[in-house]
C-alpha positions in Angstrom: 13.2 15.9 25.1 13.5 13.2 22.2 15.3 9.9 22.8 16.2 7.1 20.7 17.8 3.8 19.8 20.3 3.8 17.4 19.8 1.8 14.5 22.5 -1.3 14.2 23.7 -2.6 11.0 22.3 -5.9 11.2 18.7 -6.3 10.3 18.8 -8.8 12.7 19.7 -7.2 15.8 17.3 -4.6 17.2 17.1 -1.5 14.7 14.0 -0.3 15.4 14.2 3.4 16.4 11.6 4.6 19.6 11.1 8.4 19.6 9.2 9.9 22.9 7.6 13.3 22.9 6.2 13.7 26.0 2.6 14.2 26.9 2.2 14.3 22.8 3.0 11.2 20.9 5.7 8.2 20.7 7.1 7.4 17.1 8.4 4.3 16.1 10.6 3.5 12.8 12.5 1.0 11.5 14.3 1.4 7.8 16.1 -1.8 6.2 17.1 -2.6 2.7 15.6 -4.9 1.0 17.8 -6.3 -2.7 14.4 -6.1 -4.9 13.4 -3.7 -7.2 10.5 -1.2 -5.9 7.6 -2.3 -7.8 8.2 -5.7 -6.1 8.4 -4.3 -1.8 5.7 -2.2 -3.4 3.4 -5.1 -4.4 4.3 -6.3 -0.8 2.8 -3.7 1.3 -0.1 -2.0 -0.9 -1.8 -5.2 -2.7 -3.7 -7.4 -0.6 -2.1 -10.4 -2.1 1.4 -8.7 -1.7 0.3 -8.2 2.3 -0.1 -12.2 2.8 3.8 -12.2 1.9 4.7 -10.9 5.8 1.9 -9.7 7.4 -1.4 -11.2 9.5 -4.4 -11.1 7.0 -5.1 -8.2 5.3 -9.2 -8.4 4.8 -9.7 -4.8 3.3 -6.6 -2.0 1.3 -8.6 -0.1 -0.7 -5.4 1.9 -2.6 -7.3 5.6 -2.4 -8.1 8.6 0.4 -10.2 7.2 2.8 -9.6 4.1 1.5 -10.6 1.4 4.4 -7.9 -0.6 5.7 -8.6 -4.0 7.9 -6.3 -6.1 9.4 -6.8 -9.6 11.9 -4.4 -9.6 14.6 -2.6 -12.5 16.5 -6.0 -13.1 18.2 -8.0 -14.5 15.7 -10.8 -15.2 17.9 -11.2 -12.1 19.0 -12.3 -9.9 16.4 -13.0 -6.6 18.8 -9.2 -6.6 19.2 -8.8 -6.4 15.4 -7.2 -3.4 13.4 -9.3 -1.3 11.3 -8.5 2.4 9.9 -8.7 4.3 6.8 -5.6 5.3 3.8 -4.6 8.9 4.4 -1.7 8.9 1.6 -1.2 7.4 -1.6 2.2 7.9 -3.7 2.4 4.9 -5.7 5.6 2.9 -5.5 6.9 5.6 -2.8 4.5 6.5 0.2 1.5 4.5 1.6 -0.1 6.0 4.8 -3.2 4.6 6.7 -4.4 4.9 10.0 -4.3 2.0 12.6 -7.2 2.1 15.1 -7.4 -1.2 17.2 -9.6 -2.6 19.8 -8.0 -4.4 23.2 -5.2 -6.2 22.5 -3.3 -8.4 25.1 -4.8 -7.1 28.1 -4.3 -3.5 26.6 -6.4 -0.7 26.0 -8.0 0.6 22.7 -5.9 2.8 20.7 -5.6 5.3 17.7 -2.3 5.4 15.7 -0.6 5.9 12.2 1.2 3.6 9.9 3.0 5.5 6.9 5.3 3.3 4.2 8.0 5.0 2.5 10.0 3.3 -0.3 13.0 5.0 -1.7 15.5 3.5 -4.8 19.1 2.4 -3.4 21.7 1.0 -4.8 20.8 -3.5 -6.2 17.8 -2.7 -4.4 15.0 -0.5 -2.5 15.2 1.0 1.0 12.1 0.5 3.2 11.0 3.1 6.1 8.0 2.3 8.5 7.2 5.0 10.7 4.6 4.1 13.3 2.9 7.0 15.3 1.2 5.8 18.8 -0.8 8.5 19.8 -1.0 10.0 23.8 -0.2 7.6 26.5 -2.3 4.4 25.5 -0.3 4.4 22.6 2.6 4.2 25.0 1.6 1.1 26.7 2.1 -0.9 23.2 5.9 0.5 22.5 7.3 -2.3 23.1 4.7 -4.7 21.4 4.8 -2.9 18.5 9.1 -3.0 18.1 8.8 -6.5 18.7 6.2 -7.3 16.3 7.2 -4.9 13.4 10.9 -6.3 13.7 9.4 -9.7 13.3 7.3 -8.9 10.7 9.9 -7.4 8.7 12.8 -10.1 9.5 9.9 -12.9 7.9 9.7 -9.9 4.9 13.5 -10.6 4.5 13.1 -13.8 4.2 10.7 -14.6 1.8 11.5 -11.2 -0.4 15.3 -13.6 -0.7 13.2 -16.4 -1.8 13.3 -18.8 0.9 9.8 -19.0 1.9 6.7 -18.2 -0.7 4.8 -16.2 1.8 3.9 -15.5 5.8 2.0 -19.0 6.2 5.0 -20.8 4.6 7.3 -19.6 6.7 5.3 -20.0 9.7 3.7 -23.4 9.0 7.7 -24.5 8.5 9.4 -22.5 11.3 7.0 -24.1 13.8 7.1 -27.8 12.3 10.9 -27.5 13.1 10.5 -26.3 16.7 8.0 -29.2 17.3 5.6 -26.1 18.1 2.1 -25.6 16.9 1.8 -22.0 14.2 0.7 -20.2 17.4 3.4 -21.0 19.5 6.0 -20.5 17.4 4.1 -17.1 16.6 4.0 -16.5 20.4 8.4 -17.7 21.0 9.6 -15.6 18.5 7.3 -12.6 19.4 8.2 -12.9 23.0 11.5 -13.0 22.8 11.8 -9.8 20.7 9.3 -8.4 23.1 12.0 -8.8 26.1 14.8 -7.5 24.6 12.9 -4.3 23.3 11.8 -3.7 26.7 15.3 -3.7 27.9 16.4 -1.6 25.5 13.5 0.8 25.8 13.7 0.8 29.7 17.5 2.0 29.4 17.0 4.7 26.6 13.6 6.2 29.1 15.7 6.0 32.2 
């Protein structure tokens, strides 16, 4: 049977969407609106440059079919919890696809998953859909992470796409100078807290 949350208007409240198929796969998505033209929330998720706008470094997006993709995580000392995979779809300006294969993370396991982008014209602006396949039961042990951190990740997209910050380590470096916290704490508040309320929300939609 397929459960999920109901996506809320606000961008700010928790829209991501958690699909379960038992035994099989879990699906996550989230889909917000963003008032910029494609080519630009193109740029943000395809070029590598374009990645340092919202998201953890980007080391390697080669733009083809098995293309390699590399990505750091939170734990930059830890480089076998990293995020390596390979491009498995390339639509330019509409669909991006790669696969997300990363080590241990947090006390977790290893795990194989997908990542696909898909961009679609709206009215004063472009509509952005991230649909995140965690593959059989490890994937299941990083729903929650993974709802926390892409709602994150896409809230400090909002925010810089609207011009208030030029990029990821702006808005970091200020956030955290304003909470008297260092960039990691900060990092580690604001995923936290999303963290907790995801769980909640998933815990009631499973049981």
């Amino acid at each position: 049977m397929n459960k999920e949350i109901m996506n809320t208007e606000s961008s700010h409240d928790l829209d991501g969407v958690f699909e379960h198929r038992e035994g099989t796969f879990s699906i996550l998505r989230f889909r917000r609106h963003f008032p910029v033209a494609q080519d630009r929330l193109w740029y943000a998720i395809s070029d590598l440059k374009g990645t340092q706008l919202w998201l953890n470094p980007v080391d390697q997006l080669e733009l083809k079919v098995g293309g390699a993709f590399f990505l750091r995580t939170y734990d930059e000392n830890n480089p076998a919890a990293w995020t390596s995979g390979s491009v498995t779809e390339v639509q330019p300006l509409q669909v991006l696809e790669y696969t997300w294969n990363q080590g241990p993370y947090a006390g977790g396991p290893a795990m194989q998953s997908k990542v696909r982008y898909e961009l679609e014209p709206e009215s004063e602006g472009t509509a952005l859909t991230i649909t995140h396949v965690l593959y059989d039961t490890t994937g299941e042990k990083y729903v929650v992470t993974f709802l926390a951190n892409w709602h994150f990740h896409l809230d400090v997209l909002t925010q810089v796409l609207n011009g208030k910050y030029q990029d990821f380590a702006e808005y970091k470096a200020r956030q955290a100078e304003e909470a008297g916290l260092s960039d990691r704490e900060f990092m580690i508040k604001q995923v936290i807290g999303l963290h907790g309320a995801y769980k909640e929300k998933v815990s009631l939609i499973k049981n």
